[in-house]
C-alpha positions in Angstrom: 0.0 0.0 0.0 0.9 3.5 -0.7 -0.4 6.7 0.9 0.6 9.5 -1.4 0.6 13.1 0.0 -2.9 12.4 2.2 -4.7 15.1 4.1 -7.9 15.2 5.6 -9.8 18.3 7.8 -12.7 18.0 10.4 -15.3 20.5 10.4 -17.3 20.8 13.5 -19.2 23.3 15.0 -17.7 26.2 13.4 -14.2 25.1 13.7 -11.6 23.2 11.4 -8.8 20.5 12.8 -6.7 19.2 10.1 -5.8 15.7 11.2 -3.7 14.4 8.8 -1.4 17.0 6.9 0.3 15.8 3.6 1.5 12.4 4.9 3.2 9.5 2.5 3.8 6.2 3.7 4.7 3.2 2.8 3.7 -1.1 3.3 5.5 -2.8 1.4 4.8 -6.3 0.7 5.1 -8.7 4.0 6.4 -5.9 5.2 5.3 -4.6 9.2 4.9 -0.8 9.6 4.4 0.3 13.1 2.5 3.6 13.0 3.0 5.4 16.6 2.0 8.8 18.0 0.5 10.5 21.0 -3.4 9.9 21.4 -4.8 12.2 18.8 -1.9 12.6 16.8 -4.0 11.1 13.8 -2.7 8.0 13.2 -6.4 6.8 13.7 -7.7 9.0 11.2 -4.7 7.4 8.4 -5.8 4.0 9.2 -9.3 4.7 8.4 -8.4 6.5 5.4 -6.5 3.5 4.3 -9.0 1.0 4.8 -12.1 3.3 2.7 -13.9 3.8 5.9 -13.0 7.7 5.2 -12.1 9.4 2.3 -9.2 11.9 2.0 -9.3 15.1 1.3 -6.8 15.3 -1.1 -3.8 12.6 -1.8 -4.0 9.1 -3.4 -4.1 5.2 -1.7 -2.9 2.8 -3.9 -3.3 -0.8 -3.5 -2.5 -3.6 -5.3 -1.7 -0.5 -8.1 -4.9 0.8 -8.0 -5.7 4.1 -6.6 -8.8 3.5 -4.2 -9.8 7.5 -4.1 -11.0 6.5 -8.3 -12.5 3.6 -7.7 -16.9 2.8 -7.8 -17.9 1.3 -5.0 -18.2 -2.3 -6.5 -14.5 -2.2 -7.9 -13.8 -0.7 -4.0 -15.8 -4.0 -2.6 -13.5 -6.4 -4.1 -10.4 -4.9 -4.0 -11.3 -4.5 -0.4 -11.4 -7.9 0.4 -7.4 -8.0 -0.1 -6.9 -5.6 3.0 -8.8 -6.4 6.7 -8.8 -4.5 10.1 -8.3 -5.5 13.5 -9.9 -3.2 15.7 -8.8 -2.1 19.6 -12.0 -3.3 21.1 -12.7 -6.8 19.6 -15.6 -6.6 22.1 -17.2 -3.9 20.1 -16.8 -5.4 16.6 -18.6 -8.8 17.4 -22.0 -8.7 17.1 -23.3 -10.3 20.7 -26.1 -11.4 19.2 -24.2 -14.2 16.5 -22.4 -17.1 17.3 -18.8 -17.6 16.8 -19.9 -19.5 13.4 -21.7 -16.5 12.0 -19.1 -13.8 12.9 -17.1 -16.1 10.5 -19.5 -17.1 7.8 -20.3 -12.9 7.4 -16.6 -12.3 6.7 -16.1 -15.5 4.2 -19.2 -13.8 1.9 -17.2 -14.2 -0.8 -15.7 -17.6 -0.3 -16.4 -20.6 -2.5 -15.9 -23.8 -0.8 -17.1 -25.5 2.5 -17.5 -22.6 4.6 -18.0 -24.9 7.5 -14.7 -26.4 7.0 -12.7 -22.6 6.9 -14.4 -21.9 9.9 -12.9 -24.7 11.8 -9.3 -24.0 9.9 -9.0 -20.6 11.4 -10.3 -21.1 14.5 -7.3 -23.6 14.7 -5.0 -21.0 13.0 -5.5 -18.7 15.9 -4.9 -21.0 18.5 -8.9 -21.9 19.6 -8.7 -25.8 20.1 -10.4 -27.5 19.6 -12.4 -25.1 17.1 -15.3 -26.8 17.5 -16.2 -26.0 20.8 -16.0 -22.7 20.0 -18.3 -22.6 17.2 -21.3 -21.9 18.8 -20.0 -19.5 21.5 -21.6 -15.9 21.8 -18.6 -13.2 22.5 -19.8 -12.7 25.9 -18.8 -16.4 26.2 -15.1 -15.7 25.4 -12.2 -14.2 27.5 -10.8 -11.1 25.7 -7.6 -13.3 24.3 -10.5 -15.3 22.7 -12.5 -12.7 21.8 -9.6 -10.9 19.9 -8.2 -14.1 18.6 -11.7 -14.6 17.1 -11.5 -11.0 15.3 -8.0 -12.2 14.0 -9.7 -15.0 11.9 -12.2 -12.6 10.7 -9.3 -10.5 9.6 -7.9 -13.8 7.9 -10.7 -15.0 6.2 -10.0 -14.1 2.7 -6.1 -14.6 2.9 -5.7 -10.3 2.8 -2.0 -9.3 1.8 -2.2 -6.6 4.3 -3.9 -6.0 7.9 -4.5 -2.8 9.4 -5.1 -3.1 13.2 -5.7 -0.2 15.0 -4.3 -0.5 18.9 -5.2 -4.3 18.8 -3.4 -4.9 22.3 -4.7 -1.9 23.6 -6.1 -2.2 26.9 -5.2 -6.1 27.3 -3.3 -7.6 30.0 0.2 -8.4 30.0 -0.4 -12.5 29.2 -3.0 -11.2 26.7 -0.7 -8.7 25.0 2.1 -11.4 25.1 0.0 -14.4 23.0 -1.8 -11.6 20.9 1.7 -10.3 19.6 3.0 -14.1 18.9 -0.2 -14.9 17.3 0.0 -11.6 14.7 4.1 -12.4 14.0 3.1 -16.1 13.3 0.7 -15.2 11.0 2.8 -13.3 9.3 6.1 -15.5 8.8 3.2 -18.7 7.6 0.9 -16.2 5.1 3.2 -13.4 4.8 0.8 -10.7 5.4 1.8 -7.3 5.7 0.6 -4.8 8.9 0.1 -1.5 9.4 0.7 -1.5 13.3 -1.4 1.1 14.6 0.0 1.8 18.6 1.2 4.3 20.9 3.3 2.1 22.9 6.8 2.1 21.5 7.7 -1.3 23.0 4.9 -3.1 20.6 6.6 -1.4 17.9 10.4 -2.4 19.3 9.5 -5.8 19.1 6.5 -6.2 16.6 7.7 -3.7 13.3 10.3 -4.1 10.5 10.1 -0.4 10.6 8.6 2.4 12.2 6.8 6.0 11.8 6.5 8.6 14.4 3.1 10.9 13.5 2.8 14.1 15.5 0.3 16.7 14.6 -1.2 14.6 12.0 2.4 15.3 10.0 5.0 11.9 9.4 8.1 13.7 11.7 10.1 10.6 11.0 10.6 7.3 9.3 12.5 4.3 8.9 13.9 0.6 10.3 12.4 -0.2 14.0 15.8 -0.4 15.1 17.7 2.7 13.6 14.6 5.1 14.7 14.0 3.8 17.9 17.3 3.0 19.0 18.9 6.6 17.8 16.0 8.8 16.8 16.8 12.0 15.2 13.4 14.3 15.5 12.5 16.0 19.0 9.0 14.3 19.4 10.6 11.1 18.3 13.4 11.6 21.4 10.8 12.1 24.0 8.4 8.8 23.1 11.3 7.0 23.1 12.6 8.7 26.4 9.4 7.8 28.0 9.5 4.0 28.0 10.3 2.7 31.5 13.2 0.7 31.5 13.1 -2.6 33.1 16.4 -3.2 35.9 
């Protein structure tokens, strides 16, 4: 994915807030991009734009070489299917009301062969053995490991090349944060997906991303390999995130 020159400006009651200012970025292919920034520093706002939940103002999102700001909303639909989201609160994005099954079957619409049989296959992918007890398990049934290892699969469905997760570990216990992170890094070295890694905890991005972005302001203030920036950051902002991790004696 490429986000070419992006900007995008909220207009509420009388006032404008520019969010996003400009901003290129780059996901390469298998690649993992960890997006970090202060709360409000727009990273959110990117993310959305990047998966067609919002529309830029101005800029270009190209994916798999098309530019999805062009594109009717049928050509969008299936082009879409190639990039997923996990969001922070899994809790929120499964519907109480369906069954483990059904969450599933909604995200393999386009899916061809025994449904049934997928279902099972990425339960097991995440870890949820055996799959089949968890089949017909309501959300409120699941622990919130399970519950966001069930929004994983969902992600995973269609085999997307890239995943955009928005603070998945966000508000999860240590243990939680531990398997979730595992889980995401298998994934990728078996299917080779790429993330965008959305997060404003540095150490997620130390030990999750191949390279790393520091947003401030809604403007890209720095850029490059996880290491190089977070190990000898150049840019102010960059400096005092970095600064601010605790150290463990």
């Amino acid at each position: 994915m490429v986000l070419d020159g992006v900007s995008k400006t909220f207009h509420t009651g009388g006032r404008s807030q520019q969010a996003v200012k400009s901003l290129s970025l780059t996901v390469g292919a298998g690649e993992i991009v960890a997006l970090v920034g202060e709360s409000g520093s727009g990273k959110s706002t990117l993310g959305r734009m990047a998966l067609g939940l919002l529309a830029p103002d101005s800029g270009r999102i190209i994916f798999d070489g098309r530019d999805l700001t062009t594109l009717a909303p049928r050509e969008f639909r299936a082009l879409r299917t190639g990039m997923q989201p996990i969001f922070q609160d899994p809790t929120a994005s499964l519907n109480p009301r369906r069954p483990v099954r059904e969450l599933l079957a909604q995200a393999l619409w386009k899916y061809r062969g025994d449904k049934q049989a997928r279902c099972i296959e990425l339960l097991q992918g995440v870890g949820l053995q055996p799959a089949a007890s968890f089949m017909d398990r309501y959300s409120h049934e699941l622990s919130g490991g399970q519950r966001q290892r069930v929004s994983i699969a969902r992600s995973l469905a269609l085999d997307p090349k890239l995943i955009i997760a928005d603070e998945p570990l966000s508000g999860a216990d240590v243990s939680i944060r531990g398997q979730v992170l595992n889980l995401m890094l298998d994934i990728q070295r078996d299917h080779g997906v790429a993330y965008l890694m959305i997060t404003h905890d540095i150490s997620i991005a130390r030990a999750f991303a191949d390279r790393v972005a520091v947003m401030c302001q809604g403007a890209l203030v720095e850029s490059g390999p996880a290491d190089e920036v977070l190990t000898r950051p150049r840019h102010p902002y960059t400096q005092r995130l970095v600064a601010a991790v605790p150290e463990l004696a």
